[in-house]
Structures are given as structure tokens and as C-alpha cells.
C-alpha positions as CSV (number, residue, x, y, z in Angstrom):
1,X,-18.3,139.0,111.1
2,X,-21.1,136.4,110.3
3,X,-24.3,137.9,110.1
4,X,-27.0,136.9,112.9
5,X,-29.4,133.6,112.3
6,X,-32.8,135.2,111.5
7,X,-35.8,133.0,112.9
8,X,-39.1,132.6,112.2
9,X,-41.9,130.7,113.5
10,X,-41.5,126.8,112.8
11,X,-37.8,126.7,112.5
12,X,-36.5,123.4,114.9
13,X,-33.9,125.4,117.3
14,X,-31.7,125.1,120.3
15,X,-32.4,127.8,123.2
16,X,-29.7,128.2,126.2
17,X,-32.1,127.5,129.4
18,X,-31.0,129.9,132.8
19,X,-33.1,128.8,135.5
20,X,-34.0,132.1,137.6
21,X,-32.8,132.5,140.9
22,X,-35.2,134.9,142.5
23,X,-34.3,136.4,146.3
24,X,-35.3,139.3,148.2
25,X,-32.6,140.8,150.6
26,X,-31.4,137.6,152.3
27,X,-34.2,136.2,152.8
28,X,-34.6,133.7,149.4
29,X,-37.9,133.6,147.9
30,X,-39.0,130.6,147.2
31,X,-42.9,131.2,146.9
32,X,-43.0,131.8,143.0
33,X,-43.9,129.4,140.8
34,X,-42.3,129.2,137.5
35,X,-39.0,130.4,138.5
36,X,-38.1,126.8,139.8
37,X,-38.4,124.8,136.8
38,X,-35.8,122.1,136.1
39,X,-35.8,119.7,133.4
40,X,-35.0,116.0,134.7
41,X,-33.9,112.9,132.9
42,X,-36.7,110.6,134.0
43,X,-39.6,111.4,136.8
44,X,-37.9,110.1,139.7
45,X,-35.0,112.8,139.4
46,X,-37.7,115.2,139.6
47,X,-40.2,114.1,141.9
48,X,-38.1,112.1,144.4
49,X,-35.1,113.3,146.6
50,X,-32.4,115.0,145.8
51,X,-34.1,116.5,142.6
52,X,-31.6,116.6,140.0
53,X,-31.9,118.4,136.6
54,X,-30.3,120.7,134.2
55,X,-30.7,124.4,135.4
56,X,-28.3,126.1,132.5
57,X,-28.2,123.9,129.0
58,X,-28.5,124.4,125.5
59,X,-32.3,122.5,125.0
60,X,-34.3,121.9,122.0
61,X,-37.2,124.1,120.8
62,X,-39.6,125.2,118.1
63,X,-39.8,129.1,117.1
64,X,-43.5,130.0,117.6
65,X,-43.0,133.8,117.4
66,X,-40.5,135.9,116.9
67,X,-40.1,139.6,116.0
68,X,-38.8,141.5,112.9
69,X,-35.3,141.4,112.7
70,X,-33.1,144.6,112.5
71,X,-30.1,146.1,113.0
72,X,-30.9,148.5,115.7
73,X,-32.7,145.8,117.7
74,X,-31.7,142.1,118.7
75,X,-34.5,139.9,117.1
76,X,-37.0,138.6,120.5
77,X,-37.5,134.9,119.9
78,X,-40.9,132.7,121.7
79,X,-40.0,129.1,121.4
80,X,-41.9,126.3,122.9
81,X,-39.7,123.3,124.8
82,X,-39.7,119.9,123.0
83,X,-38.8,117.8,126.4
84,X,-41.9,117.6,128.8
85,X,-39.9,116.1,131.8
86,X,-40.2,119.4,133.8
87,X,-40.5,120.0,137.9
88,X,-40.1,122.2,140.4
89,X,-37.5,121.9,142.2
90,X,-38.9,123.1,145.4
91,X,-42.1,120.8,145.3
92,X,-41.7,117.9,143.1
93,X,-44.8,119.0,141.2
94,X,-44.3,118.5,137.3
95,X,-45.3,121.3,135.2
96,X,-48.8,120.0,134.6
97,X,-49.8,121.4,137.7
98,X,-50.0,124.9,136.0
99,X,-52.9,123.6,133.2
100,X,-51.0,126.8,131.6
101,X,-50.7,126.0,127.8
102,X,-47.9,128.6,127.7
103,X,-45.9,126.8,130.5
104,X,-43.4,125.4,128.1
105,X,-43.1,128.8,125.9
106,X,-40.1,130.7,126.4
107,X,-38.9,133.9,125.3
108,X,-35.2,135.0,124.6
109,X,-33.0,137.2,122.7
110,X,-31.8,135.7,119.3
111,X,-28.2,135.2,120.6
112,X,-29.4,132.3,122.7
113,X,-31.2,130.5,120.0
114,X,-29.4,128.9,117.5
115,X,-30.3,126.5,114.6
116,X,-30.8,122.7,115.7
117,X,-27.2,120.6,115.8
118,X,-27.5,117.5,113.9
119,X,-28.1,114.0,115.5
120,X,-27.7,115.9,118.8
121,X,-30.9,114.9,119.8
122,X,-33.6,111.7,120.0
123,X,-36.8,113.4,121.5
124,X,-39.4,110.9,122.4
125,X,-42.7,111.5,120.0
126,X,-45.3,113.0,122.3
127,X,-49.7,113.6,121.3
128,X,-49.7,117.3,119.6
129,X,-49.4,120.4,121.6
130,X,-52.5,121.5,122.5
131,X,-54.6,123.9,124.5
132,X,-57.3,121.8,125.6
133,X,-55.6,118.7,127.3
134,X,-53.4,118.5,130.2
135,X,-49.3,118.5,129.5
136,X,-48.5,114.8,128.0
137,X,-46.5,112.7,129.6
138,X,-43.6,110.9,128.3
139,X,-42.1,108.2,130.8
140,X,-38.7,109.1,130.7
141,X,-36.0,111.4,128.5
142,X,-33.1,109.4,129.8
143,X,-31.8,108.8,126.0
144,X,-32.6,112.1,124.2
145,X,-28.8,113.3,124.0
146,X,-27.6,116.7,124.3
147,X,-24.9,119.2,123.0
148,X,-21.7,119.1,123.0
149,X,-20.0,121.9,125.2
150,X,-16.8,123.0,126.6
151,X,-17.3,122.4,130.6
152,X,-20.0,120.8,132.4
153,X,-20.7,122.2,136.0
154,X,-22.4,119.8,138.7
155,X,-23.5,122.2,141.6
156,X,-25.0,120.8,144.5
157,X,-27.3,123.5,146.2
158,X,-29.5,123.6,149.1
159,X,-32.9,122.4,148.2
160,X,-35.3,122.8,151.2
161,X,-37.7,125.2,150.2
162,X,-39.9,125.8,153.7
163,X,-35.9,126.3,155.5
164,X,-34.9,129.4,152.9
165,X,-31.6,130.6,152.8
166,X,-31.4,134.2,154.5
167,X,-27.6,136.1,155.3
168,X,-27.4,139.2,156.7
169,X,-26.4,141.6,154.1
170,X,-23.8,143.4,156.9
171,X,-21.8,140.5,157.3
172,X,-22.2,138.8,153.6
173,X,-22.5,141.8,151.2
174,X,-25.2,142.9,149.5
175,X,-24.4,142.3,146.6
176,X,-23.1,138.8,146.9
177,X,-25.0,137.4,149.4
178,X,-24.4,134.2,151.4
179,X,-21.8,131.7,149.8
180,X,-24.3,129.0,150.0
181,X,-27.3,131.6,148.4
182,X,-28.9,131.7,144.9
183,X,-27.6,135.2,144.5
184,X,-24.0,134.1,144.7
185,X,-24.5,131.1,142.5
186,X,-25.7,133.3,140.2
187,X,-23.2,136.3,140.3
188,X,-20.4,133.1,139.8
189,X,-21.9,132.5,136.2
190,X,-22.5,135.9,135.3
191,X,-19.2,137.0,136.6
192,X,-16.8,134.6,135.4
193,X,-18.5,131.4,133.8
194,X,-20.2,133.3,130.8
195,X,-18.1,135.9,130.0
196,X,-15.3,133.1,129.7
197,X,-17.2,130.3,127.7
198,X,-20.7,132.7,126.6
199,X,-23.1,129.9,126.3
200,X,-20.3,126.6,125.8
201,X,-21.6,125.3,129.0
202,X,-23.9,123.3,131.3
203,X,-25.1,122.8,134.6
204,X,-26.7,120.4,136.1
205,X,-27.5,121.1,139.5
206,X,-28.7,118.4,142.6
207,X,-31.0,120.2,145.2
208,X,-29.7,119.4,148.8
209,X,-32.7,118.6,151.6
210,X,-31.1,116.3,153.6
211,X,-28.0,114.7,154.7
212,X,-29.3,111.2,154.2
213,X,-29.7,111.6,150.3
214,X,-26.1,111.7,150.1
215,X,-25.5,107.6,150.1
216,X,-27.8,107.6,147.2
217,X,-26.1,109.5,144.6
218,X,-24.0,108.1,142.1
219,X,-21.2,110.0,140.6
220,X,-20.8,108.1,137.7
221,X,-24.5,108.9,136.5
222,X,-24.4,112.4,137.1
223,X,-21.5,112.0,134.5
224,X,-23.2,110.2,132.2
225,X,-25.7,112.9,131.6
226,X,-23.1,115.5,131.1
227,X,-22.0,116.4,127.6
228,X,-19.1,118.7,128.7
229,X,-15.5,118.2,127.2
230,X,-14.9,118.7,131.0
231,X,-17.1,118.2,134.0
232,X,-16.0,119.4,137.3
233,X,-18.2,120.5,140.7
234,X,-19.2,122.5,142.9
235,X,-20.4,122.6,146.3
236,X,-22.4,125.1,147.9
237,X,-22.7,123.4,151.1
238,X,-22.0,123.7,154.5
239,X,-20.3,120.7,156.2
240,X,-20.8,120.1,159.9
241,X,-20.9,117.8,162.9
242,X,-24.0,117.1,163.9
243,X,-27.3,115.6,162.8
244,X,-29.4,117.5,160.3
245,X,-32.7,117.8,161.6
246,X,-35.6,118.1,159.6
247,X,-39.1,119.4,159.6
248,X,-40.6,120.7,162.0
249,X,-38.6,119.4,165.0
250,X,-35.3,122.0,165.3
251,X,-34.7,122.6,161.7
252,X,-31.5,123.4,161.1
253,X,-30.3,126.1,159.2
254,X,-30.3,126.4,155.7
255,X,-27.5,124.4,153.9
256,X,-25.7,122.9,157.0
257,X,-25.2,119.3,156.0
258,X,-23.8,116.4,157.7
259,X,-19.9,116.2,157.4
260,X,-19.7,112.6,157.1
261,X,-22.3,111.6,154.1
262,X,-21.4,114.6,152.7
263,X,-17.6,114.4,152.7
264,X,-17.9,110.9,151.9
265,X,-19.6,112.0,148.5
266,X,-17.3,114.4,147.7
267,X,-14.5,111.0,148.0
268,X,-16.9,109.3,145.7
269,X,-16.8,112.4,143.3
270,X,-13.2,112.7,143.0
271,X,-12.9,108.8,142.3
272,X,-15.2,109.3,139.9
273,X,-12.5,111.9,138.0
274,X,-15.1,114.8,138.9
275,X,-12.4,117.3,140.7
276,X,-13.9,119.6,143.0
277,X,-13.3,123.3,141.4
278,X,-15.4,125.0,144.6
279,X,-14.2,124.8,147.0
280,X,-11.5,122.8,147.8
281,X,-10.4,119.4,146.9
282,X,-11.7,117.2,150.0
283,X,-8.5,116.9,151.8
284,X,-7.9,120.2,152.4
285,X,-11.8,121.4,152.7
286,X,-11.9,119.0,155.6
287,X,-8.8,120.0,157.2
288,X,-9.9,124.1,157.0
289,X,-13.7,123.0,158.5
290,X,-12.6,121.0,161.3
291,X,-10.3,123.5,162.7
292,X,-7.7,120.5,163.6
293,X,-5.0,123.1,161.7
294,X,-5.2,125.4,164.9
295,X,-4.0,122.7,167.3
296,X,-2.0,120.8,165.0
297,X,0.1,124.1,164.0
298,X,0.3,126.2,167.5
299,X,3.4,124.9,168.3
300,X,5.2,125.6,165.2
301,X,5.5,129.7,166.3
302,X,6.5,130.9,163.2
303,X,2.7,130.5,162.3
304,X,2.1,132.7,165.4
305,X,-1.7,131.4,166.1
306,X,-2.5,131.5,169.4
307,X,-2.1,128.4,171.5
308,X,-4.4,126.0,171.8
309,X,-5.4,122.5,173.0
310,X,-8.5,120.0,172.5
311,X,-10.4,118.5,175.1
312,X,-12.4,115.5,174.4
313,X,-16.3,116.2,174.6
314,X,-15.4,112.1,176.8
315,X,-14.3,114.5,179.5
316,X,-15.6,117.5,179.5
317,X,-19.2,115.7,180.1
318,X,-17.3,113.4,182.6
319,X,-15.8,115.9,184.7
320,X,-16.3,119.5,183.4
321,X,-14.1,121.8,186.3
322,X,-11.2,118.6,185.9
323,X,-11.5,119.2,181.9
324,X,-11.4,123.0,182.3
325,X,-8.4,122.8,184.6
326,X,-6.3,120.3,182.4
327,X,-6.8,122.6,179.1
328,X,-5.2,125.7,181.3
329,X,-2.5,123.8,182.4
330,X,-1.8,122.4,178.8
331,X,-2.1,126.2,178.0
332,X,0.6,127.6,180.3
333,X,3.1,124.5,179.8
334,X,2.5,125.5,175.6
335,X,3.1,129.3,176.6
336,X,6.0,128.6,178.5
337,X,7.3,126.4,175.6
338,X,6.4,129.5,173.3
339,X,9.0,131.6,175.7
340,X,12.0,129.3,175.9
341,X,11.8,128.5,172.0
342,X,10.3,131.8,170.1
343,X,10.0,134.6,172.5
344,X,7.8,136.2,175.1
345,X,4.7,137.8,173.9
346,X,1.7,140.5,175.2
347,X,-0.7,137.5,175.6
348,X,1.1,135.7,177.4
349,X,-0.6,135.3,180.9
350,X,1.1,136.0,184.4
351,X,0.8,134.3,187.4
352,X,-3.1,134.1,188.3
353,X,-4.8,135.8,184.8
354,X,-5.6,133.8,182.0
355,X,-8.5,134.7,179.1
356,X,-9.6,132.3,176.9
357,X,-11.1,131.7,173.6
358,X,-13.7,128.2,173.1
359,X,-14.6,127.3,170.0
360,X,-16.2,124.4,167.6
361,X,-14.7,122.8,164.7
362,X,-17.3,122.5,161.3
363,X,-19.1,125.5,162.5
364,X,-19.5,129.0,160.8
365,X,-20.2,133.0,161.3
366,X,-18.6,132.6,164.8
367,X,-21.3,130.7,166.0
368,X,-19.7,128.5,168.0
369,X,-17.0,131.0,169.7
370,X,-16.9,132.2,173.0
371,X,-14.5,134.4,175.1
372,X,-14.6,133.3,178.4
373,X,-12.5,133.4,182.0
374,X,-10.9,130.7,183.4
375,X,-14.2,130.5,185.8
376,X,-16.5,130.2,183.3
377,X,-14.5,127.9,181.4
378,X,-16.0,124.6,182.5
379,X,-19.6,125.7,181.5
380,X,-18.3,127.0,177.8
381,X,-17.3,124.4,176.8
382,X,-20.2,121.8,178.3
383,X,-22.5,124.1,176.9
384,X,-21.1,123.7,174.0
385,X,-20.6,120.2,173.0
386,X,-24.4,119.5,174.8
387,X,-25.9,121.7,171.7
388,X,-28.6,120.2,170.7
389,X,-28.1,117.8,167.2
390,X,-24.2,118.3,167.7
391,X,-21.9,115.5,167.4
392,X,-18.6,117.3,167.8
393,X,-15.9,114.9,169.6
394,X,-13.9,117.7,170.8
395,X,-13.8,121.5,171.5
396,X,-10.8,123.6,171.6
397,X,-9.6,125.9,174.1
398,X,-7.4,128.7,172.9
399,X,-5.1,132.0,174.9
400,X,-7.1,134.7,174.0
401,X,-5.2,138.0,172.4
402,X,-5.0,140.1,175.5
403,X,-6.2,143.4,173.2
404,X,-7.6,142.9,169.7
405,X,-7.0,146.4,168.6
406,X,-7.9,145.2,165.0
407,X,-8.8,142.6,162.5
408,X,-7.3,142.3,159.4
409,X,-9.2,140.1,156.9
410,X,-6.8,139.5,154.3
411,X,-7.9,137.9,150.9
412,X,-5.2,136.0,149.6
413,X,-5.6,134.9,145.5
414,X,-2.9,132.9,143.8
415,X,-0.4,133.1,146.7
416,X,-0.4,137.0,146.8
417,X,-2.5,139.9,149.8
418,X,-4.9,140.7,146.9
419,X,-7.0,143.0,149.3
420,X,-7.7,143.3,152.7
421,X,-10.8,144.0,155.0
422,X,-10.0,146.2,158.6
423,X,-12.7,145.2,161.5
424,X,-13.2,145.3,164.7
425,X,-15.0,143.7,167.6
426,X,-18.3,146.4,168.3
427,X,-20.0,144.4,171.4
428,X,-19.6,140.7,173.2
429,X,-22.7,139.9,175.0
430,X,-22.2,138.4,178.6
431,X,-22.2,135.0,177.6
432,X,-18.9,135.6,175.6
433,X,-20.3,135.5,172.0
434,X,-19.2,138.3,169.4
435,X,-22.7,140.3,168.3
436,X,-21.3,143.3,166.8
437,X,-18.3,144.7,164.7
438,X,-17.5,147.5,162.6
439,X,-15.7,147.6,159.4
440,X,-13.3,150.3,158.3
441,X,-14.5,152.2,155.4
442,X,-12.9,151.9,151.9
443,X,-11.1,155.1,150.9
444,X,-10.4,155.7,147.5
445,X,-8.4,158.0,147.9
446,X,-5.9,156.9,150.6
447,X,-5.7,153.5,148.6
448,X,-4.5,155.3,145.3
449,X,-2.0,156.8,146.9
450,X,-1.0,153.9,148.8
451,X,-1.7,155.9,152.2
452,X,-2.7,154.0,155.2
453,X,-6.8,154.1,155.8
454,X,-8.0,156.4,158.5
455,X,-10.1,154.2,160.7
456,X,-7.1,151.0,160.6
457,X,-5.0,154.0,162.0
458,X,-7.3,155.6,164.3
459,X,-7.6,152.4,165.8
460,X,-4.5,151.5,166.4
461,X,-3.9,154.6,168.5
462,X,-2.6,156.8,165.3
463,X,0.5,154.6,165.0
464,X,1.0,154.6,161.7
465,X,4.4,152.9,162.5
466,X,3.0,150.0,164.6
467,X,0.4,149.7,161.6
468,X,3.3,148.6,158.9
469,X,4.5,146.4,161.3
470,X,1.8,145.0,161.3
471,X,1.4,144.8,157.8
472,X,4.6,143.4,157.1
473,X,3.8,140.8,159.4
474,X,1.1,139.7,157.9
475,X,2.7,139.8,154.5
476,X,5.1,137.8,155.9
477,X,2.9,135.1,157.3
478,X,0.7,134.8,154.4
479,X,3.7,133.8,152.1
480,X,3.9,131.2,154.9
481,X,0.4,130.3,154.7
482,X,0.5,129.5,150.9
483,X,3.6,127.5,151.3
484,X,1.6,125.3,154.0
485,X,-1.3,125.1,151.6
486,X,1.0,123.8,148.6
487,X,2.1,120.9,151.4
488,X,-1.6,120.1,151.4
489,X,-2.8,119.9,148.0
490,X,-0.1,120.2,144.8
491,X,-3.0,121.7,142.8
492,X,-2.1,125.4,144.3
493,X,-5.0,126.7,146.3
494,X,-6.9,129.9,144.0
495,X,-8.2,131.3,147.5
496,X,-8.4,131.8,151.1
497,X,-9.6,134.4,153.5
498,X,-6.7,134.6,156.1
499,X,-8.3,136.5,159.7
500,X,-5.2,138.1,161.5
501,X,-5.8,139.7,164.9
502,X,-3.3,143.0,165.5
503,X,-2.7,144.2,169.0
504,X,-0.4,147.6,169.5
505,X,2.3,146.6,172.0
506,X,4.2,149.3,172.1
507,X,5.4,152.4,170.1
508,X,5.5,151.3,166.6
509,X,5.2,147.5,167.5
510,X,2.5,145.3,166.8
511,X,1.7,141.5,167.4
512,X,-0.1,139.8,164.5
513,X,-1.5,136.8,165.7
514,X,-3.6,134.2,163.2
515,X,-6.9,133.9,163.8
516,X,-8.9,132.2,160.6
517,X,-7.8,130.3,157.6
518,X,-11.2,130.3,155.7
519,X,-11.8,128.0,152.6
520,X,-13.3,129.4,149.9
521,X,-16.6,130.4,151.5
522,X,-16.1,132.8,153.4
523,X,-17.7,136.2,153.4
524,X,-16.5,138.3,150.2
525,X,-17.5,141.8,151.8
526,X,-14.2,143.5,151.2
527,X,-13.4,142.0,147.5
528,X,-14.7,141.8,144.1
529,X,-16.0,138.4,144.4
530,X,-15.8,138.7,140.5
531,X,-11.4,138.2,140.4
532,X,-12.1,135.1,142.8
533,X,-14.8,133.9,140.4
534,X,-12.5,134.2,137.5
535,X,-9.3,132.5,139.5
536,X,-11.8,129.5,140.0
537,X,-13.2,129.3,136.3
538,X,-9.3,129.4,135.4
539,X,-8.4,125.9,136.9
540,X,-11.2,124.2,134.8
């Protein structure tokens, strides 16, 4: 084993850079200055928008302290930073701003330091550091090189400070956090990225405030900077249809983007050779956000979703009773349909009943789903394709199960029910929207044994034979799933989060309908996120 570099002060080093990704129980902090330091190529990456700049990267240094070495302690190494070109990325504000002559002084453990590589870098020559003068300026670090490393991560992150991400920890995990929060960009590295390639990486990472900035990225730079034997992406990003709105005026929520610029990137990616490692590659991202899967696949029964038809937003604001009338007739001619070809199921309406289910495509955490009666119907659905900044061109109008006696969220991995998540629905307000569940408790125990959990039982009236029917249902139709996701992209899908709804019919017999095929983004409470993680880093 090759014995450990010793420093000492003056040595010309390379130390691994982790921006710090501070948070406070789902509600991001973002008030902290000098935890959002970036280091850009040239001033307009870091004071314009979006603010681009390397977040993780090996970057050169000078040792100005370090402790004794020994072998009962890892020697604790101060370096200073040799490039200058640092802002934060929540302000713009270069480091200047601090007048703190230890700004640029960072401290690490000796196994991110290493000795300077050779010819790696041109640093521009700068006036001598010094106490008594403000930060000097160099006008641009466009050409001062970098290391070589094995993969080069682009992420694209949400960058308005003053609209802070925030989850609730409930629905998200605690431990995780939002898919589109610092703490899960974070856990990704530490879980998979690093203990996989230690410190042979980089990330460069473009700070998201608006949909409009978009149009102005080029690809093909962002790859120039890279150094990464590889360079992939990934998107933390919400996609949906509607106009961002910024400021003051309606803000929208943290990390919802604009489907259209922001797909259109992602086009301008993959033609750039950059393949999309999170989630999705485009084509099938956009076909699990917009939802047009439900209506597209109803009618093929072996999928068993529950039926479902679009009305165009065209007529529901033209003539909402005459839009909410033809989607229940589409409804019962598809049921009937369902009959003669399949079979005859619980949900199926008689003459005079029908429940429904409304819902938006490009929309997330149930937001945009309502239960409703066939009375109601007309206003759902006017309600909501009139939301303010949306620009959805349809809505879709679904049977609803006639008793959700349980969800089952199933994470499927490679193909294979890796694990599995039991809810169910707690309390629907009047208006139709789902404000409540609960989730079944894990149980060590049972699961060791391969018993059935209590609560999934309990719930489905102690049937423990109506429960493996449902399981092997579900089995059954998540083998189906993964065929349909190979017909959609030949790169085989790592992950999905696949919602069934169970209802007990009858003594030992279940209906397993589908309710969700989630991309990768969706809530991890119920999984290691960590084997995901690791599934991802695999493909790169």
C-alpha cells in the first residue's frame, strides 16, 4: 500500500472542491453565505443567468497550513484557491463581497489533496495575495484547463434562492428529501457517485431560475468545459405546462419549469451526445409527465388501468355540462367495450351511478387530481384547466375504483418488484382532492419471514388470500410494464415507481387496477434510495 502524500505549507496541490448543500427540514436554507460558492469560467457564468460553475472538481491550490502527520490521525490540510473567478450562486455576488482574506482558504483532510498534475493547468498570473486589498480580479479563467477524470456530471438544479425548495418530510422522507432538493442531490453522490469513482469525478452544475434561460444554453460548451472521459446529465427539474411566473407576481413553486424550453434542451443535450442518466432519456420522460400513457393504453385491458378519455380544454371552456356529458358517454361505451372483450369488473358503473377521477398531465404530488360525481364533473374539470399560469390543452377524465381498499407503491429496479410501499387514502376534502394518507408500517419481522404485513392485511379485511391475489397481480403486471418500457426506449429503464390500487371483491379476490407509472422522481419513502442511486451510476 503506498504510503500517504505528507504536505506542508508551500507545496502547489490539487484539492477536490464539494460545494455544501445546507437545508433545514424541507425548508432549504439559502440565507448563508459561504456555502454557495461556485467557481465560474468567466464573470458572466457567474453573475448573469443561469449561473453555471463547477460545484465538485479537483481545483488547484497552495498548502498554507497543515498539521503533523501521523498514523493515528489523517493529516488536516489549509490550502488557499489559485482561481479567483468565484460567486454565489444564489446572488451573483463574486467573492469580493466578503473583504474576508480567508475567503479563498479551505480546509480538508489529506485524502482530498493531492500533488499538482503536470501541464494540467494555465492559471492566469494575479497581484500577490494579500490582506490589505480587495480580491483581484482576473477577467476570465476560460483557458486554465483542468484534470482529467473518469465521468463528468452536468446537473441542472433549481436556482431561485427567494422561491426555496421545501417537501414535506411525510410524503418525501426524511432522509431523502424532495427529488428536486439539495439533500437528495447530495445523498446521490455520497451514496453511489463516490463510493464508485472516490474523487475520479466532476460536476458542473447550471442553477435553474427561469424557464426563459433555457434557449440560451449551449450544450456543446458546457462540454467543452468538462474534462470527464464521460459526461452525462442530470436533471433535477420538474417539467410542466404552464408559464413560470416569477417574482413577486404568483411565484411558482420551486423547480416547476416550462415543459417546452425545457424539453427542448434536453433534445439539444442528447444531440449533443450528452445522454440523460437522470431521469429518463427525453422520449420517455415526456411520455410518463404528460400522462398521454393512461389514455393511450386503457383500452389495451391486459394493462388494467382504469378507463379514461381526454377532453380538450377547446371545449370544456366552450361548453362545460356538453364536455362533461360527452367524456361519460365515452366512459360507458369504453366500459362496455372492457365487458364484451376482457370481462366485467367491480368498477364498472350500473345504470345511473358513475364516479370519476379528473386529473392534469405534467403535474405532481396529486395536485392536480380530483374525485368527483358526474354532477360536479363539469366544474372539475373548468376549474381546472382555468388555473392560473396553466397552459394544459387537455384534462382527462377517468372511472374511478369503486373502493380503494389499498395502494400498493411498488418500486420496480432493473425489471424486477424490488420493494413495495402499502398506503391508503386518510381524508378527501369536499372539493375532491386527496389531503391525507397513511402508510403501512415496515415490519421487520414479518418481512424476514416472508409473512404478509399486518396493516396491508388488516386492510384488506384480514384476507390474507385476496392479498396474494393481489400480489400476484401486480407481479404479473409489472413484468408487463417493463416489457412496455423496453418498446419505449432500448436502453432498459433502471427505475420506476409503479402506483397500483387494490380493491377486495370478494372472498380471496382482488382487482388490481394501475394507477401511476412514475419516472424516476418520484417519492423514495419506502426504498433505500441508495440501490436506485447505484442502478443509475451503473449505466454511466
Amino acid at each position: 500500500m503506498a504510503a500517504q502524500d505528507v504536505f506542508r505549507k508551500g507545496d502547489l496541490v490539487e484539492a477536490f472542491y464539494q460545494m455544501p448543500a445546507p437545508e433545514d427540514l424541507g425548508r432549504e436554507r439559502v440565507d448563508m453565505i459561504g456555502d454557495r460558492w461556485i467557481l465560474c469560467s468567466a464573470p458572466i457564468l457567474g453573475n448573469n443567468r443561469p449561473r453555471i460553475g463547477w460545484t465538485q472538481r479537483w481545483l488547484p491550490a497552495v498548502v498554507v497550513e497543515a498539521t503533523e502527520a501521523s498514523e493515528a490521525d489523517e493529516q488536516e490540510v489549509r490550502c488557499r484557491w489559485e482561481l479567483r473567478q468565484w460567486y454565489d450562486w444564489a446572488t451573483g455576488d463574486h467573492i469580493e463581497v466578503t473583504t474576508d482574506p480567508h475567503a479563498l482558504v479551505h480546509e480538508v483532510g489529506a485524502h482530498m489533496v493531492r500533488r499538482r498534475s503536470a501541464d494540467a493547468w494555465k492559471i492566469p498570473k494575479t497581484c500577490n495575495w494579500n490582506s490589505n486589498v480587495l480580491y483581484p480580479r482576473c477577467g476570465t479563467e476560460m483557458a486554465v484547463g483542468g484534470c482529467e477524470v473518469a465521468v463528468s456530471f452536468i446537473v441542472f438544479q433549481w436556482g431561485a434562492a427567494k422561491i426555496g425548495v421545501q417537501y414535506d418530510s411525510h410524503s418525501w422522507g426524511a432522509s431523502e428529501g424532495s427529488t428536486v432538493s439539495n439533500r437528495f442531490i447530495q445523498k446521490f453522490f455520497q451514496d453511489a457517485v463516490i463510493p464508485k469513482y472516490q474523487c475520479d469525478y466532476e460536476v458542473l452544475t447550471v442553477f435553474i431560475q427561469h424557464s426563459d434561460e433555457f434557449a440560451g444554453i449551449s450544450p456543446e460548451f458546457l462540454a467543452s468545459l468538462c474534462r470527464g472521459r464521460s459526461v452525462c446529465a442530470l436533471y433535477f427539474l420538474w417539467p410542466i405546462q404552464g408559464y413560470q411566473s416569477y417574482g413577486e407576481k404568483l411565484p411558482t413553486a420551486a423547480a416547476y419549469v416550462t415543459a417546452e424550453p425545457f424539453y427542448a434542451l434536453v433534445s439539444r443535450m442528447e444531440a449533443s451526445g450528452i445522454p440523460t442518466r437522470w431521469p429518463h432519456p427525453v422520449q420517455l420522460w415526456k411520455l410518463l409527465t404528460s400522462k398521454d400513457w393512461i389514455s393511450q393504453l386503457c383500452s389495451s385491458w391486459q394493462f388494467q388501468i382504469p378507463v379514461t378519455t381526454r377532453v380538450s380544454k377547446a371545449l370544456v371552456l366552450v361548453d362545460p355540462p356538453k364536455a362533461a356529458l360527452m367524456a361519460l358517454s365515452a366512459l360507458r361505451v369504453l366500459q362496455r367495450a372492457r365487458r364484451e372483450a376482457w370481462k366485467a369488473t367491480h368498477s364498472d358503473w350500473s345504470e345511473g351511478e358513475s364516479e370519476l377521477v379528473v386529473k392534469l398531465g405534467y403535474s405532481y404530488e396529486a395536485a392536480d387530481v380530483r374525485m368527483v360525481k358526474p354532477e360536479t364533473l363539469a366544474e372539475a374539470m373548468y376549474c381546472l384547466v382555468t388555473q392560473p399560469n396553466y397552459t394544459n390543452d387537455c384534462v382527462y377524465v377517468q372511472e374511478r375504483v369503486r373502493t380503494v381498499h389499498l395502494e400498493a407503491r411498488c418500486f420496480v429496479l432493473n425489471g424486477e418488484v424490488v420493494e413495495a410501499l402499502f398506503t391508503r387514502f386518510a381524508r378527501i376534502d369536499c372539493n375532491g382532492y386527496v389531503r391525507d394518507y397513511e402508510k403501512s408500517a415496515k415490519n421487520e419481522a414479518s418481512q424476514g419471514q416472508g409473512q404478509v404485513e399486518e396493516e396491508p392485511l388488516k386492510w384488506l379485511l384480514n384476507d390474507k388470500a385476496a392479498f396474494e391475489d393481489a400480489m400476484l397481480q401486480m407481479r404479473r403486471l409489472s413484468r408487463l410494464w417493463h416489457l412496455w418500457l423496453l418498446a419505449q426506449s432500448a436502453e432498459p429503464t433502471v427505475s420506476v415507481r409503479i402506483d397500483y390500487l387494490v380493491e377486495r371483491v370478494g372472498l380471496g379476490r382482488a382487482e388490481v387496477w394501475t394507477c401511476e407509472v412514475g419516472e424516476q422522481g418520484y417519492s423514495m419513502e419506502g426504498i433505500d434510495p441508495a440501490l436506485v442511486f447505484k442502478a443509475v451510476v451503473d449505466t454511466v
